[in-house]
N, C-alpha and C positions, 0 to 999 in steps of 0.2 A: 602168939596170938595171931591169929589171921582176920582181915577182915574180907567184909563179902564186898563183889565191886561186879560189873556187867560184865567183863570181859569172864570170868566164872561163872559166873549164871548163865553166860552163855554155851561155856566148854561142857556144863554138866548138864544143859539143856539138849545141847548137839549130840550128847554119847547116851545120854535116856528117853530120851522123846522122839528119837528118832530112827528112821529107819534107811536102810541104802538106798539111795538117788532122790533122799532129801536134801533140801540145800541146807547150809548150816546157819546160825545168826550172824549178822553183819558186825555185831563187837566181837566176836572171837575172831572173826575171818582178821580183822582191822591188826588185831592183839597177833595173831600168826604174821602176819606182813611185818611190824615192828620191832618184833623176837626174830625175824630172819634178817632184817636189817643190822640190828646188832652184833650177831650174829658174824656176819661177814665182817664188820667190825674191828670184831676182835682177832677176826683170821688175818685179815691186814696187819694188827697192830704184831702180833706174832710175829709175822713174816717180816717186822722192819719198814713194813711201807707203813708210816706213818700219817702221811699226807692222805691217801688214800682212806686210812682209818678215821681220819676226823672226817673226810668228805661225807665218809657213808653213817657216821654217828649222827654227823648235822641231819643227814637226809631223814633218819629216824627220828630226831626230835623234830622235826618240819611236818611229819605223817598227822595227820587230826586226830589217830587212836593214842600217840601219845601225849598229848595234853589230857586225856580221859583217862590214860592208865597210871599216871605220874608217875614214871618216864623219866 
């Protein structure tokens, strides 16, 4: 089941409604910043730096997009 949330409405608004050298909506952009946070994350926790891997999770749950994207 999926459900529909902004950070979606915005990805599929960004890739149909629009065209090159428009800007995109600001819940996707938010939702890209969060996913790249984690992102590094996990390449920390890979590599054994552990410490560093929770720095950069906290820093993602601290982002305002994740409280909106439950996160």
């Amino acid at each position: 089941m999926f459900a529909k949330d902004a950070a979606t409405d915005s990805y599929v608004k960004s890739c149909q409604g629009s065209k090159v050298g428009d800007s995109i909506d600001q819940a996707y952009a938010d939702r890209i910043v969060v996913a790249s946070l984690v992102n590094d994350g996990i390449e920390a926790y890979d590599d054994g730096r552990y410490r560093d891997a929770l720095d950069v999770y906290q820093s993602a749950l601290k982002h305002p997009a994740a409280t909106s994207c439950g996160c």
